[in-house]
DOTI-58963 format. One record per residue (C-alpha): residue in one letter; z, y, x; residue number from 1. Coordinates in Angstrom, 1 decimal, padded with zeros to 4 digits, m for minus. Last residue first. Layout:
! DOTI-58963
<'a',<Z,Y,X>,NUM>,
...
***
This chain:
! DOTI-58963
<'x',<133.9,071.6,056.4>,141>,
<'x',<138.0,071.6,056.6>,140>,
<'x',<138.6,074.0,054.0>,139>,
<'x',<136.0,072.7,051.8>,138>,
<'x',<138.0,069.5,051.6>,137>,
<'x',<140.9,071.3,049.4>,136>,
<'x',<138.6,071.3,046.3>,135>,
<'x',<141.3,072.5,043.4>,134>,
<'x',<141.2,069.5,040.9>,133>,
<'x',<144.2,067.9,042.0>,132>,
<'x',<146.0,071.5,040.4>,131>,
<'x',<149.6,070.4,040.6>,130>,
<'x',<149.8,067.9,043.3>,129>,
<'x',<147.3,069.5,045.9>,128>,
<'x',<148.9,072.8,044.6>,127>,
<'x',<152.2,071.9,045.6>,126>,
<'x',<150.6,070.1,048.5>,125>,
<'x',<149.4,073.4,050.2>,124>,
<'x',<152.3,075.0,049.3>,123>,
<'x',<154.0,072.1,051.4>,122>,
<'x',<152.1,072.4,054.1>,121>,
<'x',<152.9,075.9,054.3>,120>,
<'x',<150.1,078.8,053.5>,119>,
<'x',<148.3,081.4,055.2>,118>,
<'x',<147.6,084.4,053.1>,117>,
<'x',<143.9,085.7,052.4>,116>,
<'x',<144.6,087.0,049.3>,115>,
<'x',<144.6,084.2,046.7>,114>,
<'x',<148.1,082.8,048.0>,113>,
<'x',<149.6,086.4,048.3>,112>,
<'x',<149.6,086.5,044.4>,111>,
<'x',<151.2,083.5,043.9>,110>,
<'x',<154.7,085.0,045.6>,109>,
<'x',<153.8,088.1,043.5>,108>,
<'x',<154.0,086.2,040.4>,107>,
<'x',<157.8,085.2,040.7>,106>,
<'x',<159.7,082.4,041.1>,105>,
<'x',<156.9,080.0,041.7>,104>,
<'x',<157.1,076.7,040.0>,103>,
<'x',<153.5,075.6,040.5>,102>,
<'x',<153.0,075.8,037.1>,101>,
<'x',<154.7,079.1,036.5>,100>,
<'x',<152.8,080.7,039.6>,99>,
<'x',<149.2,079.9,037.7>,98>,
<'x',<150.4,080.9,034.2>,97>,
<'x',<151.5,084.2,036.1>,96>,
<'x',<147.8,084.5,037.6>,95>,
<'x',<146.1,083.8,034.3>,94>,
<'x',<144.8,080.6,033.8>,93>,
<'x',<141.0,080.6,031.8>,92>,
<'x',<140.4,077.0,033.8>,91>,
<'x',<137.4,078.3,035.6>,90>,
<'x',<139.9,081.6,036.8>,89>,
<'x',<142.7,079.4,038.3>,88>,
<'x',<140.1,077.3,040.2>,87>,
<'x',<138.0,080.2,041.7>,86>,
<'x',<141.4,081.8,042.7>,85>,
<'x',<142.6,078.9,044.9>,84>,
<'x',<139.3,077.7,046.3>,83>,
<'x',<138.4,081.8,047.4>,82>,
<'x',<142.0,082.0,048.8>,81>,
<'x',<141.8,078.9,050.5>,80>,
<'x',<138.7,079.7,052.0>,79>,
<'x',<139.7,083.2,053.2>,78>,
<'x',<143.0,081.4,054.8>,77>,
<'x',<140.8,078.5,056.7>,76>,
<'x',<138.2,081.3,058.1>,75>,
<'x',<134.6,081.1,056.8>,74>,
<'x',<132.2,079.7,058.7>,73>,
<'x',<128.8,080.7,059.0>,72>,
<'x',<125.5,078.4,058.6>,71>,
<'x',<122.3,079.2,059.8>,70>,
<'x',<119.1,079.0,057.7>,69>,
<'x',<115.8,079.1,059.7>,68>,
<'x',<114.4,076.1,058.4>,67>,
<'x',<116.3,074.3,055.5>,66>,
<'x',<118.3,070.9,056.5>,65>,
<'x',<121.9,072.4,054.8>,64>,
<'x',<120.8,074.5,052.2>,63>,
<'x',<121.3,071.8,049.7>,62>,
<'x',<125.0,071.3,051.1>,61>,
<'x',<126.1,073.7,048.6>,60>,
<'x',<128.6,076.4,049.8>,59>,
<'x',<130.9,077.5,046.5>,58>,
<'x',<129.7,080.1,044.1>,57>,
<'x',<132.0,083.3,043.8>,56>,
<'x',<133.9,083.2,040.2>,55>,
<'x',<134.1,086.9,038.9>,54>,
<'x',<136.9,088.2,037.5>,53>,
<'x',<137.4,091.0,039.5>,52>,
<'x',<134.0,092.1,039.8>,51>,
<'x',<132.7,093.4,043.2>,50>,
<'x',<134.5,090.8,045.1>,49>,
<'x',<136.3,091.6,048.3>,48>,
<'x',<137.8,089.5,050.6>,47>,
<'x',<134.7,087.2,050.0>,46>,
<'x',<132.2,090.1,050.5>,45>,
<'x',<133.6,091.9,053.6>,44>,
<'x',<134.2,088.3,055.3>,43>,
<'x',<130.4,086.9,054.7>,42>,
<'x',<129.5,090.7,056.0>,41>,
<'x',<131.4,090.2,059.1>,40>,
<'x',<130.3,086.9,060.0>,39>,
<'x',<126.7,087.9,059.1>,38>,
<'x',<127.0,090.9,061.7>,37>,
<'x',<128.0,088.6,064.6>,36>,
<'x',<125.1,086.6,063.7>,35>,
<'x',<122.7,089.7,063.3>,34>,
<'x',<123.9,090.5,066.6>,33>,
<'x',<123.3,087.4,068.6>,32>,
<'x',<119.8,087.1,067.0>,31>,
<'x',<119.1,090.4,068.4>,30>,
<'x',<118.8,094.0,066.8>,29>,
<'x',<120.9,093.0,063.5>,28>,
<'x',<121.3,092.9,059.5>,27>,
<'x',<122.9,092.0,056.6>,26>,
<'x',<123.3,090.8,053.4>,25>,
<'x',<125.4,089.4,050.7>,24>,
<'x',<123.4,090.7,047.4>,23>,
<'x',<123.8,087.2,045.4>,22>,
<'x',<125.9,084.9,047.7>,21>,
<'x',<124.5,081.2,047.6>,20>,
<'x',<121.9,081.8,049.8>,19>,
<'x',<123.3,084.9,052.1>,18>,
<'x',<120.8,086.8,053.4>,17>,
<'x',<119.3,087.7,056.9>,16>,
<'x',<118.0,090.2,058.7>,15>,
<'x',<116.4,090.0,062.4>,14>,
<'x',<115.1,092.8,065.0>,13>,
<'x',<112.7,095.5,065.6>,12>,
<'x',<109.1,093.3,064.6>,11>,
<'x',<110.9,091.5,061.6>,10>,
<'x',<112.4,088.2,061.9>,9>,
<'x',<114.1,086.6,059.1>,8>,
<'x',<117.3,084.4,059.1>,7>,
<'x',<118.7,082.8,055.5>,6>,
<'x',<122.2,082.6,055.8>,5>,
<'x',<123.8,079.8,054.5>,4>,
<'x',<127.8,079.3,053.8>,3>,
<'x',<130.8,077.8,055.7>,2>,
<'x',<133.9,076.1,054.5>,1>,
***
């Protein structure tokens, strides 16, 4: 998974913004830095919504050929995360419908899956066979 940054150059240095991430900025002296500092702000904002209900907006490809947009990936257990909870909170599920679906003994075993947790291979097909609907690909983009 990997989102846009928009770059642009000032006199003193470079800031860029996040395209699909609404107030996910940042900022840097060299285009090495600002880089560096997108990586870490795309990380600060995913791990950490501002509402906790709120469904972040996937990477669109749209962004893809624009000038001076840079793309920054997103680790594999941040992106399952983001996949995971987006899903459960489009289709109204609460996190214990969620673990009682996937046959989890408790909700706190469910819990870890949309923090930045790293699953099995078979977790991962659990949900793969449970919830076909949850966009696995964007882990591996």
């Amino acid at each position: 998974m990997k989102y846009h940054f928009k770059l642009h150059k000032e006199e003193t240095g470079y800031w860029a913004e996040c395209c699909e991430l609404e107030g996910c900025m940042t900022e840097g002296d060299s285009l090495e830095k600002v880089i560096a500092a997108c990586e870490e702000a795309l990380s600060v904002y995913l791990y950490e919504p501002e509402e906790p209900g709120r469904v972040l907006p996937l990477p669109e490809s749209a962004y893809d050929s624009q000038r001076d947009v840079i793309k920054i990936k997103v680790e594999p257990e941040t992106a399952f995360a983001i996949l995971l909870r987006n899903f459960r909170l489009e289709s109204n599920m609460t996190q214990k419908q969620a673990a009682k679906r996937l046959g989890m003994r408790n909700i706190y075993s469910y819990q870890r899956l949309e923090k930045n947790s790293n699953p099995t291979l078979h977790i991962i097909s659990k949900i793969h066979t449970v919830f076909p609907e949850v966009k696995l690909h964007y882990l591996f983009q």
